[in-house]
C-alpha positions as CSV (number, residue, x, y, z in Angstrom):
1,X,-86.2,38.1,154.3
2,X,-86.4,38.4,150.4
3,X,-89.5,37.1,149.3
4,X,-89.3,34.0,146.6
5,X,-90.9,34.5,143.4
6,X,-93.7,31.5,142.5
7,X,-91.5,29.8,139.8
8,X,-89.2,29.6,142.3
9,X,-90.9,28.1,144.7
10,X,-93.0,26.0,142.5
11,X,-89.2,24.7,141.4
12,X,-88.1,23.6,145.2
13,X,-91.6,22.3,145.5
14,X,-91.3,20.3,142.5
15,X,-87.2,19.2,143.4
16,X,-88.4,18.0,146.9
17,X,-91.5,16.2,145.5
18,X,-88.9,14.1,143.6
19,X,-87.0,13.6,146.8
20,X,-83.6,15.4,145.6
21,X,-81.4,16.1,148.3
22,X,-80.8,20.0,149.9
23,X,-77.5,20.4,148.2
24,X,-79.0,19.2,144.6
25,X,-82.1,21.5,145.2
26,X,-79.3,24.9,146.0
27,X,-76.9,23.9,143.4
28,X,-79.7,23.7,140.7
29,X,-81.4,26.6,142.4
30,X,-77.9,28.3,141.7
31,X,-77.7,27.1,137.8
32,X,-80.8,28.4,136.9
33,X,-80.1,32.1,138.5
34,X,-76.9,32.1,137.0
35,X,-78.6,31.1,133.4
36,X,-80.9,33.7,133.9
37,X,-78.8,36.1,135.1
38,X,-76.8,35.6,131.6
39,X,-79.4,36.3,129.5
40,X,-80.5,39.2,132.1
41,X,-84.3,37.4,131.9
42,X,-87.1,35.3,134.0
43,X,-85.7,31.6,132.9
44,X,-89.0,31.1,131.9
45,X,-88.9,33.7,128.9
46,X,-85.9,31.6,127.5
47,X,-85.9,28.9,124.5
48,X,-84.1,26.2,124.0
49,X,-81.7,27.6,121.7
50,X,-80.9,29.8,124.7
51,X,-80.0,26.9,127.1
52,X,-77.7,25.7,124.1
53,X,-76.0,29.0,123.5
54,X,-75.6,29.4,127.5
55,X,-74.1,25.6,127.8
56,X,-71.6,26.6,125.0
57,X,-70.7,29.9,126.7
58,X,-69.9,27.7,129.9
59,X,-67.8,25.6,128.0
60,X,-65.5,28.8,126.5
61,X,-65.5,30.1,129.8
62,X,-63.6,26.0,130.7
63,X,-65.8,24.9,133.6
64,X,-65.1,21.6,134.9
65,X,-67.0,18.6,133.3
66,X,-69.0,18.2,136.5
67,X,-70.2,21.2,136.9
68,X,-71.3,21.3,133.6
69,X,-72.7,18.3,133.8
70,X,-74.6,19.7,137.3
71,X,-75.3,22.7,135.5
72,X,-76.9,20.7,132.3
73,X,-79.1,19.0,134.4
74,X,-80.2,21.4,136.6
75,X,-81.4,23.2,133.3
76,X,-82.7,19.5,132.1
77,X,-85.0,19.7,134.8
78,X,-86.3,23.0,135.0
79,X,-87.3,22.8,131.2
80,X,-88.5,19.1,131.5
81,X,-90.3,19.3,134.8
82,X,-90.9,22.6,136.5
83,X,-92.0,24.4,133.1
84,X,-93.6,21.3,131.7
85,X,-91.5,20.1,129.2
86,X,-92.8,18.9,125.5
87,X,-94.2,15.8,126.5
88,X,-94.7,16.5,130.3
89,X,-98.0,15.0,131.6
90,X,-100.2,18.6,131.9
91,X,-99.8,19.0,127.4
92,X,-99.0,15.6,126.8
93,X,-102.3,14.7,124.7
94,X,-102.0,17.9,123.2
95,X,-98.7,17.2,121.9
96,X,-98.9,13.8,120.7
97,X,-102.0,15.1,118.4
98,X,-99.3,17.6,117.2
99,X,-96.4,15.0,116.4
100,X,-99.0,12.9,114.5
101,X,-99.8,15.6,112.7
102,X,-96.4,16.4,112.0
103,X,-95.5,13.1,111.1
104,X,-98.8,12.4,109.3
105,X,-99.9,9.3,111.4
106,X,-103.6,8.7,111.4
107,X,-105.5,9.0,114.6
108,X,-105.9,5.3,115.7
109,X,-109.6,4.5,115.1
110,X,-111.8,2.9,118.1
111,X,-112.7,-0.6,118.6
112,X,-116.0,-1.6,118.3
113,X,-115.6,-4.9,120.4
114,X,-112.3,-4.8,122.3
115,X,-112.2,-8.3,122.2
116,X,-112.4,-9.1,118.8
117,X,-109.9,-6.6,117.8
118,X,-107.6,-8.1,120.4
119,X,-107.8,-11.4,118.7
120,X,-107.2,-9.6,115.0
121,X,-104.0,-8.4,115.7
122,X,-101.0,-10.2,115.5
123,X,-99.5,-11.2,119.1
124,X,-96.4,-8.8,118.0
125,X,-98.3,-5.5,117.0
126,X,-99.6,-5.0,120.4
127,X,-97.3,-3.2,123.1
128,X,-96.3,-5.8,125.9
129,X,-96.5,-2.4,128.6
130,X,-100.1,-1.3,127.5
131,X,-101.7,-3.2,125.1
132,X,-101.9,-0.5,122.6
133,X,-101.2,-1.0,119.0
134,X,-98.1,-0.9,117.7
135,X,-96.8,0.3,114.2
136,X,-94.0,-2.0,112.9
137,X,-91.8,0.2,110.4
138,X,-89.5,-1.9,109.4
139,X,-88.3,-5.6,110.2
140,X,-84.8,-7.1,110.0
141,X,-83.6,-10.0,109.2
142,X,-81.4,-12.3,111.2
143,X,-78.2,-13.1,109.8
144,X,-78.0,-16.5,108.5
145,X,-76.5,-19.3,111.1
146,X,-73.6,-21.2,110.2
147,X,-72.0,-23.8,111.7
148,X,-69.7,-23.8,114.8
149,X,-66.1,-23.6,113.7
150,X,-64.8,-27.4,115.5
151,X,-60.7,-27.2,116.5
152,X,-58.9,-29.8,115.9
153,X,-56.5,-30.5,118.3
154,X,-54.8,-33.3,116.9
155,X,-51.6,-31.4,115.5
């Protein structure tokens, strides 16, 4: 019996972890060979610009919607899960200190009394899921109300 390289396996471990069924785990098993067989490379060595380029050359070669579709998410996963994907759990600090770099948000400072800054904030700038602080960029404004249009049906 061939032997099954880690990725590999760490891949199946990861697809039955998350409960996928046999035919899911060889069909995306499948897609990611065949997309690495394309680019004649471990799938781990390939970008993202690579998985777009390979989903455009299945499209030109007109494979059915649903395998694309099978094939897209196959690939969806192995990026996103199995190889950790940009915000996945093992880099996700890491990368949040990035994008607020990036998009030049401060570092949110520390409370000195949790419960004093709970009661300075407005009831709307804190996150119903965690009770972090939320940043409100912009508000809107609901459209004025007008009255209810009343038939007459007198005619």
């Amino acid at each position: 019996m061939a032997q099954i390289s880690p990725l590999r396996r760490r891949r199946i471990e990861d697809m039955t972890v998350r409960n996928l069924s046999p035919a899911t785990q060889r069909s995306y098993v499948h897609a990611v060979s065949k997309f690495s067989r394309y680019f004649g490379r471990s799938p781990d060595r390939l970008s993202l610009e690579e998985v777009r380029s390979f989903q455009v050359h299945l499209v030109s070669t007109g494979i059915s919607w649903a395998s694309l579709n099978q094939t897209v998410c196959a690939l969806r996963f192995f990026c996103g899960v199995t190889l950790g994907g940009f915000l996945a759990n093992g880099h996700r600090t890491e990368k949040l200190r990035q994008c607020r770099r990036l998009f030049e948000v401060p570092l949110p400072e520390p409370a000195t009394d949790p419960a004093e800054d709970a009661a300075s904030r407005h009831p709307h700038d804190q996150c119903p899921c965690c009770g972090g602080t939320m940043i409100i960029l912009a508000t809107r404004t609901p459209p004025p109300r007008s009255r209810p249009y009343l038939w007459n049906d007198s005619s």
